[in-house]
N, C-alpha and C positions, 0 to 999 in steps of 0.2 A: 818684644816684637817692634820689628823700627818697621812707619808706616810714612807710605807717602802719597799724597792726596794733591788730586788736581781740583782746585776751587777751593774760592776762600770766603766769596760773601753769597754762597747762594745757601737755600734754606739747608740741607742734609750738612753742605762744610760747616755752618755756621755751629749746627749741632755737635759734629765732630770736632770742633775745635774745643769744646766743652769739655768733650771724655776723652780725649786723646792729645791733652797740647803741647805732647813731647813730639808727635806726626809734623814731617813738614809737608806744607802747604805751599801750591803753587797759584798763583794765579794768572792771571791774562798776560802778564806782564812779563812773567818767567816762565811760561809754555802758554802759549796763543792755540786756540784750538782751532782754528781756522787757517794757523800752519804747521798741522800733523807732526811733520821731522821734528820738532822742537818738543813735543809730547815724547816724542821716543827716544831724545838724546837724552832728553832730562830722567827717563828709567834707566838711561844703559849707562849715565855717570851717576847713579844712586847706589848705596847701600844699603836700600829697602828690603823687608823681608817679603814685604807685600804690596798692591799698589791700590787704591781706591780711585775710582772714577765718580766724583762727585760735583762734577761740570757739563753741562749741555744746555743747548739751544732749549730754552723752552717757552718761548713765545710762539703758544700753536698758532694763533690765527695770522701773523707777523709770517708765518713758516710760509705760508701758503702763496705769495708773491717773493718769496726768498727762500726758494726749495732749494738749490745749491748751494748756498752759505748755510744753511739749517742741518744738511746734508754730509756738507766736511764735519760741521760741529758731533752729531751726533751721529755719523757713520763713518768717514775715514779720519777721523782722530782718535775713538775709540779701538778700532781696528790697529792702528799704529802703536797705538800706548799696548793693546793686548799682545802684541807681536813682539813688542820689546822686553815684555813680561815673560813672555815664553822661550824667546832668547835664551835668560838670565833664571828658567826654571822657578819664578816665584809665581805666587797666586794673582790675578789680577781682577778688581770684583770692580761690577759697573752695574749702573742703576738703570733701568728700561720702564717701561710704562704697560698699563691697559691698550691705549692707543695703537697696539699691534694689533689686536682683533678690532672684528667688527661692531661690536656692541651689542650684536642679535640676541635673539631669546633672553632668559631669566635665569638661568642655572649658572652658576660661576664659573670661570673659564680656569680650564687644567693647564700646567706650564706644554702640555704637550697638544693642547687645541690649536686646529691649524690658524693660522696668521692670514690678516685680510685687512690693512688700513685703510680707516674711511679719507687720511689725508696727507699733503706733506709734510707732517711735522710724525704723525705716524710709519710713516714712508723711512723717513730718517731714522729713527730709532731704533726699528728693523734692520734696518744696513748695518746699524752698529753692533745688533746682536749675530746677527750673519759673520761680520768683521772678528768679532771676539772667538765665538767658536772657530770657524776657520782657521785661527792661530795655534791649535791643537793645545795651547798650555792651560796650568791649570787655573780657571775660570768661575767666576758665580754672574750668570746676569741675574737682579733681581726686579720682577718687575711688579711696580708698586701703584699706587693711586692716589689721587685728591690730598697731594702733601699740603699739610697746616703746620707753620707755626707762629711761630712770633716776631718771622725773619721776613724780609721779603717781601714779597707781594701775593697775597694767598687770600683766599675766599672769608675766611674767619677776620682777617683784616679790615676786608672788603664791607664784609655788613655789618662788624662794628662801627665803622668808620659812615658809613651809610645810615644805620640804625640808630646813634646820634642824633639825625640829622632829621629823619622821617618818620614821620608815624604810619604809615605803611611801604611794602615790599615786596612787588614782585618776585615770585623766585620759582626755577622748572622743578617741576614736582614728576616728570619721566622719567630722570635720569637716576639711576640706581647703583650706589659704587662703597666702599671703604673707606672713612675721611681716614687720613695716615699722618700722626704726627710726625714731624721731621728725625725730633729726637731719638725716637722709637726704631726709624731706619738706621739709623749712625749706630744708635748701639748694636743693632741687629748684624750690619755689616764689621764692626772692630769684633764682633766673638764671630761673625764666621771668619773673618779675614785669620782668628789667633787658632781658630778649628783647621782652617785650610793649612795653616803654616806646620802644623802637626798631623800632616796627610789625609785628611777628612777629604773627600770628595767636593765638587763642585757642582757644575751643573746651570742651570736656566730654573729659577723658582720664583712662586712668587710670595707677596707680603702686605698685607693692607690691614689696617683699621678692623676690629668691630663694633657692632652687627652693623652689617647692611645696614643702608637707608638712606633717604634724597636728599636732593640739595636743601627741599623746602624744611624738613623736619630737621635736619642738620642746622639750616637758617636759624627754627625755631630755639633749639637749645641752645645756639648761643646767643638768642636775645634774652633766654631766662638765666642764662650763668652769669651775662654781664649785666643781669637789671633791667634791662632796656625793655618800654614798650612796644614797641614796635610791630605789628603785625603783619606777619607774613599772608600773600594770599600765591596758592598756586597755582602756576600756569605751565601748558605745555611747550614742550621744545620748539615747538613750530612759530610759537607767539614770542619767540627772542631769539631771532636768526643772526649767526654770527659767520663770518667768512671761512671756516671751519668748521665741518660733522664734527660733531660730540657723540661719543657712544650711549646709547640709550642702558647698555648692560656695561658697568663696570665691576662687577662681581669678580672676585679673584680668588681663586680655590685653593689655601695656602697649608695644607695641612702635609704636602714631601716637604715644604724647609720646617716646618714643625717636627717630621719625624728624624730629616737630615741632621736636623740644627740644634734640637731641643727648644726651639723660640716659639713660642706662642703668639696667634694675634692679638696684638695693643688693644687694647679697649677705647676709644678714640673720644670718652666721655672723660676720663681721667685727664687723658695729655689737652682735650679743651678748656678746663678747668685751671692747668698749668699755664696755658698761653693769657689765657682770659687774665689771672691774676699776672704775669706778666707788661700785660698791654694797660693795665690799667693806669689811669692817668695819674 
């Protein structure tokens, strides 16, 4: 299966460069995603069997004074790249987010729960899911949450790098979601991308981490994986206002790509474990 992947230094390419480094990679350089036609020239001069979208805007709070450049990124480049896919009859699989819904209630959100974002950067991400269907080819959005790895700029970085440093730590103890290894998505999407190349269905599904649980308890275990004392205390979302609604429900109900895919959810205590001894100094 020849695979061809837009992004090369954000956390899911980074992974897929792991398990796939026969895939070419594009980056900014060689398809700009903030000039579409250049995402679709670079599918329709390929020899790809499949295409990976594993590039977007994802600076939420950045999104929110930069809603049209956030907007090309993750709604008409995505739409371009899926159109050029369905040109040329191949699969083309893109990554989407919780950030389509509202965050309400407690019960995990179905791929078929209606769409409501709290912001621009959720705003964006939708258009790109609208853009991909629209293209009628054959398609996977998958939408994921709270990616961690050892790439990038990510939350487990963040309070390593923090927890270092302090002996205590703020952190919202409302917000409720999947931490999702990076890894875990990359592999997830190279065996749907080799499922879809072999007539398997597509679709809008989603993919995250388990079990449940918050930023703060999540916080917690990765100060006891990396040693660190550091104590967390929890606070609500109201006492850490950021230019950007966070969803209070990130819950994501992944058991169609379970049945689709045969993929199970990651356990996201394993792939912290993995990052953890990665990061270490």
């Amino acid at each position: 299966m020849k695979l061809l992947v837009f992004g090369k230094t954000g956390q899911v390419a980074r992974e897929l460069q792991r398990i796939a480094p026969d895939a070419i990679f594009l980056g900014r350089e060689d398809a700009d995603l903030l000039n579409p036609a250049t995402c679709a020239a670079a599918i329709t001069a390929s020899n790809a069997d499949a295409v990976i979208n594993a590039a977007a805007w994802t600076a939420v709070d950045k999104a929110e004074t930069e809603e049209p450049a956030a907007t090309t990124v993750n709604g008409e480049a995505p739409t371009a790249m899926a159109q050029a896919a369905a040109a040329r009859g191949i699969p083309f699989l893109h990554i989407s987010t919780d950030y389509v819904f509202d965050g309400t209630g407690s019960q995990p959100f179905t791929p078929d729960h209606p769409t409501a974002p709290l912001g621009a950067y959720g705003r964006s991400k939708l258009a790109g899911e609208i853009g991909v269907r629209a293209a009628n080819g054959p398609h996977l959005i998958l939408r994921t949450s709270w990616v961690v790895s050892a790439h990038g700029a990510n939350f487990v970085k963040t309070m390593l790098r923090l927890g270092r440093d302090r002996e205590t730590l703020n952190v919202v103890a409302d917000q409720i979601g999947g931490p999702t290894p990076a890894a875990a998505i990359a592999q997830a999407l190279v065996s749907a991308a080799r499922a879809m190349t072999q007539g398997a269905a597509g679709g809008t599904h989603h993919f995250s981490g388990q079990p449940d649980t918050s930023w703060t308890d999540f916080a917690r275990r990765i100060m006891a994986e990396a040693d660190l004392p550091c104590r967390i205390t929890d606070i609500p979302t109201a006492d850490y206002p950021t230019p950007a609604r966070r969803p209070l429900n990130s819950r994501l109900d992944c058991r169609a790509f379970t049945a689709a895919f045969g993929i199970p959810r990651p356990d996201w205590r394993d792939g912290l474990s993995v990052i953890v001894k990665e990061l270490r100094p």
